[in-house]
C-alpha positions as CSV (number, residue, x, y, z in Angstrom):
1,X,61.2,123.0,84.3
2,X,59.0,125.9,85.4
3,X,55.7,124.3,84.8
4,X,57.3,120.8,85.7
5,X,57.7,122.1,89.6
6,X,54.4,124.1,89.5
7,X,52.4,121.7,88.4
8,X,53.6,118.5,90.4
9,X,55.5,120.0,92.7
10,X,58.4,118.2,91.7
11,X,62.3,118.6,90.2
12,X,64.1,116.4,88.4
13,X,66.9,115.1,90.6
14,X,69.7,116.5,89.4
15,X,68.6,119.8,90.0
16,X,67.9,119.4,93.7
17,X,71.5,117.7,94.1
18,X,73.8,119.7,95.9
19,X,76.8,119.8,98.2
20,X,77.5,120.1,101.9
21,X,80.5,122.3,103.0
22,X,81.5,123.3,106.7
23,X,82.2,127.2,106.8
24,X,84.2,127.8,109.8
25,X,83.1,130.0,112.6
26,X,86.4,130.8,114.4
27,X,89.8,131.2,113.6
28,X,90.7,127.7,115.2
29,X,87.6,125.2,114.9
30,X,87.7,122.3,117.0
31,X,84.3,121.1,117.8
32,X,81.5,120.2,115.0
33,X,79.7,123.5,116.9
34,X,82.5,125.8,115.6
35,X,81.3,125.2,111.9
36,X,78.2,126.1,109.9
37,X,77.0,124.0,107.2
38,X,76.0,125.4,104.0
39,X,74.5,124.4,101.1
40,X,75.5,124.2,97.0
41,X,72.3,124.0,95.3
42,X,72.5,124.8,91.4
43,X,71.1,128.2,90.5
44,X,68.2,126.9,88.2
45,X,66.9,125.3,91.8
46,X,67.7,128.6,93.2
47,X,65.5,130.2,91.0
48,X,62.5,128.2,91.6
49,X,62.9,128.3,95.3
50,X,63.3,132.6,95.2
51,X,60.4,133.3,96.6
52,X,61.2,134.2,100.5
53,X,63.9,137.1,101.0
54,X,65.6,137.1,104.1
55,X,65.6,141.2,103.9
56,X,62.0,141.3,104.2
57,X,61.5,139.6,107.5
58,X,63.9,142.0,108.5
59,X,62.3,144.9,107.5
60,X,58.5,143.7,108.5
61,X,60.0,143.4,112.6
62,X,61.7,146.4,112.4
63,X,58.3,148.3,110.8
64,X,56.5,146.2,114.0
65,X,58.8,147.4,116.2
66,X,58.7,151.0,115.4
67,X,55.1,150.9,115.3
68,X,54.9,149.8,118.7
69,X,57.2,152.6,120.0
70,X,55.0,155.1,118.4
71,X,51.5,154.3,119.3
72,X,53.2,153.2,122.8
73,X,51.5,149.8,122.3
74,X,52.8,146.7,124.2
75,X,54.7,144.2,122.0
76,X,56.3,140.6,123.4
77,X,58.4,139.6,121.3
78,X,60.1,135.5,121.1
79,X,62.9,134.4,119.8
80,X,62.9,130.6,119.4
81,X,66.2,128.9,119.4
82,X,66.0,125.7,117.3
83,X,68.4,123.1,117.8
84,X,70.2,121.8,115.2
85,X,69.5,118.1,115.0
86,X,67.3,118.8,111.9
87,X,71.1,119.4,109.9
88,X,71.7,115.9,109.7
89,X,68.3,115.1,108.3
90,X,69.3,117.8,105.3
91,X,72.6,116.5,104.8
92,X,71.0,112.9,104.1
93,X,68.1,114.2,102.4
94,X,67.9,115.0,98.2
95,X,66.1,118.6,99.1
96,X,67.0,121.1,101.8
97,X,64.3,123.0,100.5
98,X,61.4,120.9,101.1
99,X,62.6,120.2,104.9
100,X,62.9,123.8,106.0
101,X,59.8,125.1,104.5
102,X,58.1,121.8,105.4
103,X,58.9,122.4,108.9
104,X,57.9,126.4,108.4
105,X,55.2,125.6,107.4
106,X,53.3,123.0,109.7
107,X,54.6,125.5,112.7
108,X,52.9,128.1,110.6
109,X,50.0,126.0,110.3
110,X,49.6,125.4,113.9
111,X,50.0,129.2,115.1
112,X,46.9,129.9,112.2
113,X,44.5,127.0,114.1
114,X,45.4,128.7,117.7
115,X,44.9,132.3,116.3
116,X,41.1,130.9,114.1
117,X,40.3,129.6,117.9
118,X,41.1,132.9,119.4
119,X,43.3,131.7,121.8
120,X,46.4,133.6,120.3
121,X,46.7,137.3,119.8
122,X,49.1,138.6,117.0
123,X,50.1,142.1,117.4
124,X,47.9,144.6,115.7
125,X,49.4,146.6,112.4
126,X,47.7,149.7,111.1
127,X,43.7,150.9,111.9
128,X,42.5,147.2,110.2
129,X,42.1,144.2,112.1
130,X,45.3,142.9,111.1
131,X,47.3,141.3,113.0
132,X,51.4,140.0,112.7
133,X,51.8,136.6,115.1
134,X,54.7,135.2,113.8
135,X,57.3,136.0,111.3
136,X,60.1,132.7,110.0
137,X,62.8,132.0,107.6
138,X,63.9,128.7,107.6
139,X,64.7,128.1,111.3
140,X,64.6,131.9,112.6
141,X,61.3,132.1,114.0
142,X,59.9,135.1,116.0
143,X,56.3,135.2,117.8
144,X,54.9,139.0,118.2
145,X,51.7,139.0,120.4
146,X,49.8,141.0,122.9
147,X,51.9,141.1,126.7
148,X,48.8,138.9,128.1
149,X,49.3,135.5,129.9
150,X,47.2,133.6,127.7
151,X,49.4,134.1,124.9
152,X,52.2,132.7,126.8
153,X,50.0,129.4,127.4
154,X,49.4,129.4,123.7
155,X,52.6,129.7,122.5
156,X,54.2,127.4,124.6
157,X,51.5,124.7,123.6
158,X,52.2,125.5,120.4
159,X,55.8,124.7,120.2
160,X,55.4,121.8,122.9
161,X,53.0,120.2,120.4
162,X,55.0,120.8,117.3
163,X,58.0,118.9,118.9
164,X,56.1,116.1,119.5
165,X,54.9,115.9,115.6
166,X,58.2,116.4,114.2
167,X,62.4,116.3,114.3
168,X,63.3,119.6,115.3
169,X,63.4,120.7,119.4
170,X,63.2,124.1,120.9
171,X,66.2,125.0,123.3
172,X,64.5,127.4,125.5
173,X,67.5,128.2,127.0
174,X,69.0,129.9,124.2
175,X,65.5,131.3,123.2
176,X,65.1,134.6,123.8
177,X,62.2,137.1,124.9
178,X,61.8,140.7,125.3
179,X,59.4,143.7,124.6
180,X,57.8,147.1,123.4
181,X,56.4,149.0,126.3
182,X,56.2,145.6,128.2
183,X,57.1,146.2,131.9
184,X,59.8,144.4,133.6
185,X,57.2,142.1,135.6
186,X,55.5,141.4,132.6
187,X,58.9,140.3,130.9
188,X,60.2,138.0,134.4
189,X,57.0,135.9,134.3
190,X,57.4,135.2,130.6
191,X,60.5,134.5,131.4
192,X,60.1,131.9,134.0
193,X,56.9,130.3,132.4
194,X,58.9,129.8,129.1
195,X,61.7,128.7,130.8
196,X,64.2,131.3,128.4
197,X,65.8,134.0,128.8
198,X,65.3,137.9,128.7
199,X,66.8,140.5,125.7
200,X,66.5,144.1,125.0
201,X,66.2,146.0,122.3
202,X,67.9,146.1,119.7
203,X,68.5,142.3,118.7
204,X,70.0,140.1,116.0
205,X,67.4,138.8,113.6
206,X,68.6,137.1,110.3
207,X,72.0,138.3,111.1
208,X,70.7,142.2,110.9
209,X,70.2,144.3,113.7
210,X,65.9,144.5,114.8
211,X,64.9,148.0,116.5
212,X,68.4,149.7,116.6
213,X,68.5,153.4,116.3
214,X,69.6,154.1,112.6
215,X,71.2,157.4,113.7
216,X,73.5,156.4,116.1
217,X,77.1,155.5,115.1
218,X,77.1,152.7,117.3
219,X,74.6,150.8,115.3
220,X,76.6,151.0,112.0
221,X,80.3,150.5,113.7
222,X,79.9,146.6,113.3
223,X,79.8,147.1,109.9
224,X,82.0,149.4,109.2
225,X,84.7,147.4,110.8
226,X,83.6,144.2,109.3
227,X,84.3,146.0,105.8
228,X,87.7,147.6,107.2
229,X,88.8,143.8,108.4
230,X,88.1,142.8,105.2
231,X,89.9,145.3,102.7
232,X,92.8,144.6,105.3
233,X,93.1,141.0,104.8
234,X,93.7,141.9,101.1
235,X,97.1,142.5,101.7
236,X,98.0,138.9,101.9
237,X,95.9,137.3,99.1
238,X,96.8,137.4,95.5
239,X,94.1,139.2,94.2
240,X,94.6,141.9,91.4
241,X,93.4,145.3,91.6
242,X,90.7,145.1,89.1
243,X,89.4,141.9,91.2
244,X,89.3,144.1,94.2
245,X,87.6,146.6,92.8
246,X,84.7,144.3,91.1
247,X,84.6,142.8,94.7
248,X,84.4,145.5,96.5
249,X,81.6,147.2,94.1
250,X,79.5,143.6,94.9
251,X,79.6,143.8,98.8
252,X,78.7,147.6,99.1
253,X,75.9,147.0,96.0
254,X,74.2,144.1,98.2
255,X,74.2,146.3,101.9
256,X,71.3,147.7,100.9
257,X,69.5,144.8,100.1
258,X,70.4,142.9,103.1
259,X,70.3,145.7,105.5
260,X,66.9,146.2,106.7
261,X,65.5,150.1,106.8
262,X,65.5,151.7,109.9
263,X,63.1,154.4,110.8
């Protein structure tokens, strides 16, 4: 199976079959908005498609981050808020795989032409001339660059010219933009020219906190009473004791692999 996919890039079908379930996201869902679709997929696809780990885009923005605080150096940061039209094209397709990291990676294609003409500037990691310009999983996208105004012309040509070549639309008005050592003018004319809105630190990336203080209480208190919600739910489901206790072990063994470092 293994050197089947690597070598033509291709599954059999029954391994790329899956189903479509509707999590809800409130107590009381009404509208199609209150659910979130998720995926089956068997675990041999699973294993082919292990490759990108949600924990380490995580972890790079927070590094980024708290390099930038350090050094003092400015850092814009975008959020782009994708719309969701591109769920119905995975629902009707045979591979959810190949339609999120097909659309990853022609975005990620673009941003690499910009930055070879030198018209986009990534933000600078370490004494080499590397720099960090974007950072995605699936539909999470963030863009870090230089506070200068031609980024903000680049970036917004990017992602004007990648909805015209393909499904999925940017919602700048849920997209989000904010900064390292960025002044407050700096932030309202990105604001206005990408027609978005303005954040502070820390933010929601991946579903983890990005640039939040790791010793302050307030930054761990969501989690703490996510877990307490949970263990007090128990009371009304039939589970035994030894399922509680093999369940419990599983959630507090995966925190730290889903919880990005913080420095």
């Amino acid at each position: 199976m293994f050197d089947q996919f690597f070598t033509t890039a291709n599954l059999p079908r029954r391994f790329s079959s899956y189903f479509i379930t509707l999590i809800p996201k409130v107590d009381s869902p009404f509208r199609i908005g209150d659910f979130r679709p998720i995926s089956l997929v068997g675990s041999l696809y699973k294993l082919v498609a292990k490759g990108r780990q949600l924990e380490d885009g995580v972890v790079a923005v927070n590094e980024i981050i708290d390099l930038a605080k350090k050094s003092r150096k400015e850092c814009l940061i975008f959020k782009v808020d994708f719309e969701k039209a591109w769920v119905r094209a995975c629902i009707f397709s045979g591979n959810l795989s190949i339609l999120v990291n097909g659309m990853v990676e022609g975005l990620s294609a673009a941003v690499r032409t910009v930055e070879e003409r030198n018209l986009y500037t990534g933000f600078k990691v370490g004494n080499s001339m590397k720099f960090v310009s974007h950072l995605q999983y699936a539909d999470d996208t963030l863009f870090l660059r230089e506070a200068i105004v031609a980024n903000l012309w680049s970036i917004k040509a990017i992602l004007r010219g990648f909805e015209l070549a393909s499904a999925p639309k940017v919602n700048f008005g849920k997209s989000k933009v904010m900064g390292v050592n960025v002044s407050g003018e700096f932030l309202g004319l990105a604001e206005r020219f990408l027609h978005c809105s303005r954040a502070s630190l820390p933010f929601t990336y991946l579903g983890l906190p990005a640039g939040a203080n790791a010793r302050s209480l307030s930054t761990w208190q969501p989690l703490i009473d996510k877990i307490s919600r949970k263990l007090g739910s128990w009371k009304n489901k039939w589970v035994s004791m030894g399922g509680r206790v093999v369940l419990l072990n599983s959630v507090l063994n995966s925190i730290p692999i889903v919880t990005p470092r913080f420095y």
